[in-house]
C-alpha positions as CSV (number, residue, x, y, z in Angstrom):
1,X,-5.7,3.3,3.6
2,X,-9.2,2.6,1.5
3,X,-12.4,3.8,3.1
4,X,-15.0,0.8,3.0
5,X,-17.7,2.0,1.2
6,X,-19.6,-0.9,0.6
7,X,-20.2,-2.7,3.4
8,X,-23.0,-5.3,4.2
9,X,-24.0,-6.5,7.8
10,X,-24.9,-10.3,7.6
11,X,-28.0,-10.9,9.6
12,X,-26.2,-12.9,12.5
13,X,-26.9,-12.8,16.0
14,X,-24.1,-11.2,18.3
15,X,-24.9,-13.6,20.9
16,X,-24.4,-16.6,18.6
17,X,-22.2,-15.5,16.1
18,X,-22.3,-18.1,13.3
19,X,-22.9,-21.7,13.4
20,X,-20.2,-24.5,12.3
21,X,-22.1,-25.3,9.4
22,X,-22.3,-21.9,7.9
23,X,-18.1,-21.3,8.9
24,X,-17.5,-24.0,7.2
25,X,-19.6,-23.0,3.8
26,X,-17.6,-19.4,4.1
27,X,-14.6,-21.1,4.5
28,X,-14.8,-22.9,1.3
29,X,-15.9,-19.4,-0.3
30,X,-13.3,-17.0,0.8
31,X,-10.1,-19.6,2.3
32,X,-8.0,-19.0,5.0
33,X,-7.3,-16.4,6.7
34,X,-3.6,-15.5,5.8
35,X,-1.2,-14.0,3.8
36,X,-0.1,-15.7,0.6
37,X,3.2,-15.6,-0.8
38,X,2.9,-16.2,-4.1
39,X,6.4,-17.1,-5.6
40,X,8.3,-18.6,-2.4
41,X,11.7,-18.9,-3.1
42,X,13.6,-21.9,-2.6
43,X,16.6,-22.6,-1.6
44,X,18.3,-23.8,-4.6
45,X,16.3,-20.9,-6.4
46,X,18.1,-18.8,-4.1
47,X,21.9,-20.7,-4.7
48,X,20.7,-20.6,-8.7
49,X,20.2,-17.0,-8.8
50,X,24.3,-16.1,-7.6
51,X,25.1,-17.9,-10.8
52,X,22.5,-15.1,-13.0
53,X,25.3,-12.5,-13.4
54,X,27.3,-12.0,-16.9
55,X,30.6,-11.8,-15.1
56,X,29.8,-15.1,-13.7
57,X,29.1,-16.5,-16.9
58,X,32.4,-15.7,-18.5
59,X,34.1,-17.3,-15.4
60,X,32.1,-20.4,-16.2
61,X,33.4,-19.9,-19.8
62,X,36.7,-19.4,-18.8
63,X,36.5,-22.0,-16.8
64,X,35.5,-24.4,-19.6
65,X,38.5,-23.1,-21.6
66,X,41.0,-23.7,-19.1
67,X,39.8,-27.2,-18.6
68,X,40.0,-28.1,-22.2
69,X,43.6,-26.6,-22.4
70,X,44.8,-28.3,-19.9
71,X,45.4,-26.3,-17.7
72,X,43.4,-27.5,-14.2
73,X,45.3,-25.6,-11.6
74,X,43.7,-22.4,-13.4
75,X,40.6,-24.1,-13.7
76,X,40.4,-25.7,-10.5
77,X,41.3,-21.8,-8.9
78,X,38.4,-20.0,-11.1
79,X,35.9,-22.3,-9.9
80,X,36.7,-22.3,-6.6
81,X,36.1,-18.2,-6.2
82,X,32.7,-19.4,-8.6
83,X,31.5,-21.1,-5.9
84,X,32.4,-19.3,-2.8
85,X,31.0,-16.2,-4.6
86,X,27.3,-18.0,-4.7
87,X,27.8,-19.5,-1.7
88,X,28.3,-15.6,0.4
89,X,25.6,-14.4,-1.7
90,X,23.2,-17.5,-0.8
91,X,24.3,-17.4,3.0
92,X,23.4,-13.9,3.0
93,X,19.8,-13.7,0.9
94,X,18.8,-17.2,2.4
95,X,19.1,-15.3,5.5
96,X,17.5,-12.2,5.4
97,X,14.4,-14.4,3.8
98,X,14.1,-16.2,6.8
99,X,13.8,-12.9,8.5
100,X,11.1,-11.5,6.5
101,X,9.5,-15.1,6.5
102,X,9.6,-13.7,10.7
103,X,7.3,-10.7,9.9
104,X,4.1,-13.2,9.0
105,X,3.8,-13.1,12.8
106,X,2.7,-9.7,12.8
107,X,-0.7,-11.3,12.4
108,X,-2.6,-12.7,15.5
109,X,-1.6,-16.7,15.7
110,X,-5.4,-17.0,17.7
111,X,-8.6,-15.0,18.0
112,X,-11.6,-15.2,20.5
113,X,-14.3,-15.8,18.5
114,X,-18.7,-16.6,19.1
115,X,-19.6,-19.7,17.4
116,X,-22.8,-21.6,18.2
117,X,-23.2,-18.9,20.8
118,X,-20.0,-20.3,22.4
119,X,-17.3,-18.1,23.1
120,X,-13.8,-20.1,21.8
121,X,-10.4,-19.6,21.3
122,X,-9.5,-20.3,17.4
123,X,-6.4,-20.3,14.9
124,X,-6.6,-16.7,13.4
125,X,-6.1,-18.4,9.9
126,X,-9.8,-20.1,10.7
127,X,-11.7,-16.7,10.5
128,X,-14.2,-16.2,7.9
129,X,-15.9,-13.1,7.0
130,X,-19.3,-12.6,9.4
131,X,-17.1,-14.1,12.6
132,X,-18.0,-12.1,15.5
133,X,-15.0,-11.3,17.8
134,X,-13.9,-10.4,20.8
135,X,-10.8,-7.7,21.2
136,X,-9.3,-6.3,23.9
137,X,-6.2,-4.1,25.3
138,X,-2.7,-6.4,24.3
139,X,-4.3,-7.9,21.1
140,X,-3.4,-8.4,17.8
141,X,-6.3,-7.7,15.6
142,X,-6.7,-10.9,13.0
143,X,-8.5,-9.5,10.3
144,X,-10.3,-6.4,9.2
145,X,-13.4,-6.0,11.4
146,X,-15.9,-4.0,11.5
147,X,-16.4,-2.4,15.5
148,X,-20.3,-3.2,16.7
149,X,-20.3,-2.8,20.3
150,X,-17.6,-1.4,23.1
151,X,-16.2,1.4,24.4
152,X,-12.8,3.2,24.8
153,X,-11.0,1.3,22.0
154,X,-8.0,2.8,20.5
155,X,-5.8,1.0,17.5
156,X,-1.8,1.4,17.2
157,X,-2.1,1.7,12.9
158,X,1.3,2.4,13.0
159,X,2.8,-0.8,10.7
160,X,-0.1,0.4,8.5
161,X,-0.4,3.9,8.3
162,X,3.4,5.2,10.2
163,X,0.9,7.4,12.6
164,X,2.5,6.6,15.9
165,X,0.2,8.2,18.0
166,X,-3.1,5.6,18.6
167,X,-6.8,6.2,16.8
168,X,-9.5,5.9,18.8
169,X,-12.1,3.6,17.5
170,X,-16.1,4.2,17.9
171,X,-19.1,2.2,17.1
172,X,-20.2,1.3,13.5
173,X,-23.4,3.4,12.7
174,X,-25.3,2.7,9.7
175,X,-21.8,3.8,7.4
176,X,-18.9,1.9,7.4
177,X,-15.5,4.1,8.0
178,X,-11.7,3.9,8.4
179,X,-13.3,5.5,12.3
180,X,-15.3,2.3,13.4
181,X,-12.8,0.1,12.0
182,X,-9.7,-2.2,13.0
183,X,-7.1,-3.7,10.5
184,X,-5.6,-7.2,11.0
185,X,-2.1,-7.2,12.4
186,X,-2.4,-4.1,14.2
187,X,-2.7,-4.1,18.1
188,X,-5.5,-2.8,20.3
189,X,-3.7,-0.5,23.1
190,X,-7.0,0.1,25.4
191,X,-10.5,-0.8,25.5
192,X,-12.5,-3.8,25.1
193,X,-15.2,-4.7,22.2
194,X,-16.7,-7.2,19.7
195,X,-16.1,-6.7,16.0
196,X,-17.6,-8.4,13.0
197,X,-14.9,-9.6,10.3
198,X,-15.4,-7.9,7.0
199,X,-12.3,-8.8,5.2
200,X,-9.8,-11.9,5.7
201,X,-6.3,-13.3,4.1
202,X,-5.1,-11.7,1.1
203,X,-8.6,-8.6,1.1
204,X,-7.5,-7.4,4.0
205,X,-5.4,-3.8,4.2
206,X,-2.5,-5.6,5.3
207,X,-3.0,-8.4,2.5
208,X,-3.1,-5.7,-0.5
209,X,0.4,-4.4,1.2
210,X,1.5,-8.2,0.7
211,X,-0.1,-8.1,-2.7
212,X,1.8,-5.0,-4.2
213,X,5.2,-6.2,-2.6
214,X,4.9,-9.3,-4.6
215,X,4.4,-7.3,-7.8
216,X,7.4,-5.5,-7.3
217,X,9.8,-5.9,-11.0
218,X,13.4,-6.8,-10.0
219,X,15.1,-4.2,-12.1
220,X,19.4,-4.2,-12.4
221,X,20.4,-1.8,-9.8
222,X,23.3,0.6,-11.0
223,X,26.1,-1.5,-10.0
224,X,25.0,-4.6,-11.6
225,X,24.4,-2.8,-14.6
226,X,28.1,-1.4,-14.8
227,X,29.4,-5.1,-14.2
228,X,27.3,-6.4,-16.8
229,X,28.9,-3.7,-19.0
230,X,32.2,-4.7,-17.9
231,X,31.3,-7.6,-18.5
232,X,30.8,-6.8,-22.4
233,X,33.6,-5.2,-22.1
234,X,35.9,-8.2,-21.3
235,X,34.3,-10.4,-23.7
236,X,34.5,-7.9,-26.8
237,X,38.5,-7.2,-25.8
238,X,39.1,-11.1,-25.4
239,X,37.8,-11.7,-28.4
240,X,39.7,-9.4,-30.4
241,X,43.0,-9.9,-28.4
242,X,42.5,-14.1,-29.6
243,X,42.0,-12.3,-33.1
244,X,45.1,-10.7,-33.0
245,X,47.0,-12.9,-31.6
246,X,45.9,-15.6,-33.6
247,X,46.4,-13.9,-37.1
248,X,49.8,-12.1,-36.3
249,X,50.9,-15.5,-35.6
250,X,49.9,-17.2,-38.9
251,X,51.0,-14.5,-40.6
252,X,54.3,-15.1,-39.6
253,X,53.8,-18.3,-39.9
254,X,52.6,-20.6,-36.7
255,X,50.7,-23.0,-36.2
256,X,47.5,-22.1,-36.7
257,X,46.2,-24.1,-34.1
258,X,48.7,-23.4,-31.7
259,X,48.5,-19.8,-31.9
260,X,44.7,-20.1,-31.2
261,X,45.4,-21.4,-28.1
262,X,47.8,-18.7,-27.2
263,X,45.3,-16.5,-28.0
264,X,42.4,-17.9,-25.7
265,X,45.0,-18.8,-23.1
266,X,45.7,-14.4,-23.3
267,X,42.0,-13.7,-23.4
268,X,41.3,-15.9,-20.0
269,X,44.6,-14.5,-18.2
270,X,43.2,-10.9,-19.2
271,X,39.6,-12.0,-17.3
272,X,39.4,-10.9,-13.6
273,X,38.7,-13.9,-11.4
274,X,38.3,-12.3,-8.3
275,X,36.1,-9.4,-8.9
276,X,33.3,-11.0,-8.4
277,X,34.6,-12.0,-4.9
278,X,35.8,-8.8,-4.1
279,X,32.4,-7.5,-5.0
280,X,30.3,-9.7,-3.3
281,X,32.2,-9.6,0.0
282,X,32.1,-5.8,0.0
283,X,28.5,-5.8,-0.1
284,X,28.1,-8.7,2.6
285,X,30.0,-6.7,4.7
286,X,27.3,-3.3,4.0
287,X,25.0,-5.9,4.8
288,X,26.1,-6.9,7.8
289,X,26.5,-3.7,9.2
290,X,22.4,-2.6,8.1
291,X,21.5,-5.5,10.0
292,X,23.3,-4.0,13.3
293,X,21.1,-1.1,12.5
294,X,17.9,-3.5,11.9
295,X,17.7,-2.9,8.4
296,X,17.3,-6.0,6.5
297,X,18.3,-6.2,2.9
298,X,17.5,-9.1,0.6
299,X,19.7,-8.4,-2.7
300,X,23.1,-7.8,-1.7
301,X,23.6,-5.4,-4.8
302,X,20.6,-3.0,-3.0
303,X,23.1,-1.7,-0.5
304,X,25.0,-0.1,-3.3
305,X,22.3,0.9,-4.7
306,X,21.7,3.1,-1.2
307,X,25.2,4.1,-1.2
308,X,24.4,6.1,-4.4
309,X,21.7,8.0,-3.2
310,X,22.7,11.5,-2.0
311,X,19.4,13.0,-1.1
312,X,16.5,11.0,1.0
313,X,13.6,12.9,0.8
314,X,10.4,11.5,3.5
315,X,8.0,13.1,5.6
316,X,7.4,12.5,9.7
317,X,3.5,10.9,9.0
318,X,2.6,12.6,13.0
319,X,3.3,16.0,11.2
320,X,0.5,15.4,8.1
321,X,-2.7,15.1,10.8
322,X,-3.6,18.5,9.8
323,X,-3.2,17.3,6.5
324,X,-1.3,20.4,6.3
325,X,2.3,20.7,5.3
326,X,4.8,23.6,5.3
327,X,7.8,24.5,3.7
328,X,11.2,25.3,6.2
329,X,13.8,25.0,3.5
330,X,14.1,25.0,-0.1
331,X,17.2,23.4,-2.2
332,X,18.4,25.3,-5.1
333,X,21.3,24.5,-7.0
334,X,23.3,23.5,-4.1
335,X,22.0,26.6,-1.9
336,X,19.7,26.4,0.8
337,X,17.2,29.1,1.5
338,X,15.4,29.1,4.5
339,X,11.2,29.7,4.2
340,X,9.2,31.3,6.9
341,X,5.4,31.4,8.0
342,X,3.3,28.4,8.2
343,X,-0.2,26.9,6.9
344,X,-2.7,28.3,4.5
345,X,-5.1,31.1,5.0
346,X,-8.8,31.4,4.9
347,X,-8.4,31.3,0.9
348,X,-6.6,27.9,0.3
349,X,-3.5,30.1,-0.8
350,X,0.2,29.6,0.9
351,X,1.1,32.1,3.3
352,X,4.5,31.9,3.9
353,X,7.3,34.1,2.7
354,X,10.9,34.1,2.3
């Protein structure tokens, strides 16, 4: 988390907060307090995007072929296991969206707020930076504030920060700090104060998180880039197998035609129709069971992606308050060796041994 260095306390009266007139001017200036999504998916985006997969493509294809062949029993069947494969994908993406679409409630749905030198009860996404605020134990904090009077206030930053243990919060003193300030969407445990909003919607802490997950590249993971391969794969060997067939026939004198379409009629039979079923059903079911763990995955090709990993490496954030941490066990060519001693001394240098 940042620490605010630049800071500026507007001239307002805590008793009166700021008047109607002037929210509405900031209002225009800064927006609404929320977070923006900047590319919502749809659902027919979602349903489109099963169809984005080169196996796919040459079942379409394939499809295509079989129709202008004549033959619709094989083309009615290949569509068929098309569809159903979007349709698990969609069922299972469209849903874990609507779950994350959940998490926007971690944000406060009202605040207390001093307007006119009233004290009223307000949507959160109303706020505007210079609103004074009341905050208590139980609340959700709605936007990045500033604390300027109180007393025994202590934020859960967990959601933010992974620190599970609540920080205790003093009073703003002439230097704004990551100590005299609370961070929307994160909940007030005890103690009772008023706090001027500094930062709303998309500048606050929780808004840059929001920010950075939408600039996240969707990259192939490792299974979707051995399909696509595959993929090739099939298309190259059709291709050469209609060659063959086609030019051994003429050669011994077919039909030209009518060898041709022998030879696609080989190249689709040689295409697997239901791997991409048998693919997609494995993963919903990997799905499914991450969700009985409350894990929620939004690309079904992302729990295979975890099923490759073989070493998870992470940290316990209640250990790092020291900002000190300490080796217990090194990994060295498949050999552990265990590390003893702890913590630095008086120098800065690494004291253990082993």
């Amino acid at each position: 988390m940042r620490v605010i260095n630049s800071y500026t306390e507007d001239k307002i009266d805590v008793n009166m907060g700021l008047s109607l007139r002037e929210v509405k001017r900031r209002l225009d200036k800064y927006g609404y307090n929320e977070l923006v999504k900047r590319k919502k998916i749809s659902p027919i985006g979602i349903l489109l995007s099963q169809f984005n997969d080169f196996i796919t493509w040459i079942l379409i294809v394939a499809t295509a072929i079989s129709a202008f062949m004549g033959e619709k029993a094989d083309a009615i069947t290949i569509i068929i296991i098309v569809i159903i494969n979007a349709l698990l994908g969609f069922f299972q993406e469209f849903k874990t969206e609507k779950s994350l679409e959940a998490l926007k409630e971690l944000t406060a749905p009202t605040a207390k707020v001093i307007r006119d030198g009233k004290l009223m009860i307000i949507k959160a996404r109303e706020l505007v930076v210079g609103d004074i605020i009341e905050i208590e134990a139980g609340d959700r904090v709605p936007a990045d504030c500033i604390i300027i009077s109180g007393d025994g206030i202590f934020s859960d930053e967990s959601i933010l920060t992974g620190e599970s243990v609540p920080v205790e919060k003093r009073l703003f003193s002439g230097k704004a700090s990551n100590i005299n300030t609370v961070y929307m969407g994160c909940s007030i445990t005890s103690g009772r104060g008023r706090c001027r909003v500094y930062a709303t919607g998309m500048d606050t802490e929780m808004g840059k998180i929001a920010d950075m997950l939408q600039e996240i590249d969707n990259k192939q993971t490792p299974l979707q880039q051995k399909l696509d391969h595959l993929g090739k794969l099939l298309v190259y060997g059709c291709i050469i197998i209609c060659a063959i067939v086609t030019i051994t026939g003429i050669l011994r004198g077919e039909n030209a035609y009518r060898m041709f379409l022998v030879g696609v009629s080989l190249a689709v039979a040689a295409i697997p129709e239901g791997l991409p079923a048998i693919v997609t059903v494995s993963l919903a079911t990997g799905v499914q069971r991450m969700m009985k763990k409350n894990a929620l995955v939004r690309k079904l090709p992302a729990v295979e992606t975890l099923g490759c990993t073989n070493v998870i490496c992470s940290d316990k954030t209640g250990t790092l308050t020291q900002n000190i941490m300490t080796v217990k066990q090194l990994y060295i060519r498949d050999n552990y060796l265990e590390v003893s001693g702890y913590g630095y001394d008086l120098t800065g240098n690494i004291t253990f041994q082993g």
